[in-house]
N, C-alpha and C positions, 0 to 999 in steps of 0.2 A: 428521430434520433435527436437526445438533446447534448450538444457540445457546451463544454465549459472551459474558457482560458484560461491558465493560469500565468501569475506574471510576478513577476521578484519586486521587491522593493524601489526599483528604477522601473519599470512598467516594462519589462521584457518577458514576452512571451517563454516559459520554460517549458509547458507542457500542456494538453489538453488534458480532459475527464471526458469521456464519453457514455449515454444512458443509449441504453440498446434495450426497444421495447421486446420483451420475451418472446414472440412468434417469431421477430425480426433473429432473435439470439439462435430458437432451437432450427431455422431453417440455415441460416450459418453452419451450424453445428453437424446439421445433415449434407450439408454441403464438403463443406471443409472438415476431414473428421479428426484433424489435428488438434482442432477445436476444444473436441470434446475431450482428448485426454490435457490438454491444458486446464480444462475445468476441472477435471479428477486431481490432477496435480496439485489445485491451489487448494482444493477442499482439502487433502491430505496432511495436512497439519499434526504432526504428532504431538500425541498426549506431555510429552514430556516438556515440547514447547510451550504449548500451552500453560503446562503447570510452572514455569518461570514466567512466563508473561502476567500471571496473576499476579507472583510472589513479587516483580519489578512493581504493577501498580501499588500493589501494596505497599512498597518502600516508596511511593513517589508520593502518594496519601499521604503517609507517617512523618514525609520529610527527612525520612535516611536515605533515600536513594542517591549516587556518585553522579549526578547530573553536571554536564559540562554546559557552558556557556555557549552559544551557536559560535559565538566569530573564533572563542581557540576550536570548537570542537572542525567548524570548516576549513580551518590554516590544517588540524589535525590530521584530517581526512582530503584534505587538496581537494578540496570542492572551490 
C-alpha cells in the first residue's frame, strides 16, 4: 500500500491518499461488502453531471468561468 501526505501551506498534515494494490482492493471488497456498494456509488456519476462538468471546463478553457479566488472563496465556505 502506498500512502501519500498531504499538507497545507504551513506543513500540516490535512489528509492522506492511499493506493490500494487491486487483489488488496477486491479481497476488502469481499470482505467488507459495504465496500463494494461504495464503489457502485462513486462510479454512478450521472450523465447530467457530467455533462456540466464538461460545459464548466469548457468555461474555465475559454476564461468565462466565475472563478473565485481561494482566500474569499475559503472565508466564503468557513474553511
Amino acid at each position: 500500500m502506498n500512502i501519500q501526505y498531504i499538507s497545507d501551506n504551513r506543513g500540516h498534515t490535512t489528509a492522506i491518499q492511499i493506493q490500494i494494490p487491486i487483489g488488496d482492493w477486491q479481497a476488502m471488497k469481499n470482505k467488507y461488502k459495504e465496500f463494494e456498494q461504495a464503489e457502485k456509488d462513486i462510479e454512478a456519476v450521472p450523465d447530467w453531471q457530467i455533462e456540466l462538468g464538461k460545459i464548466e471546463l469548457q468555461n474555465i478553457a475559454n476564461g468565462t468561468a466565475g472563478l473565485l479566488d481561494w482566500e474569499i472563496a475559503k472565508e466564503q465556505f468557513k474553511f
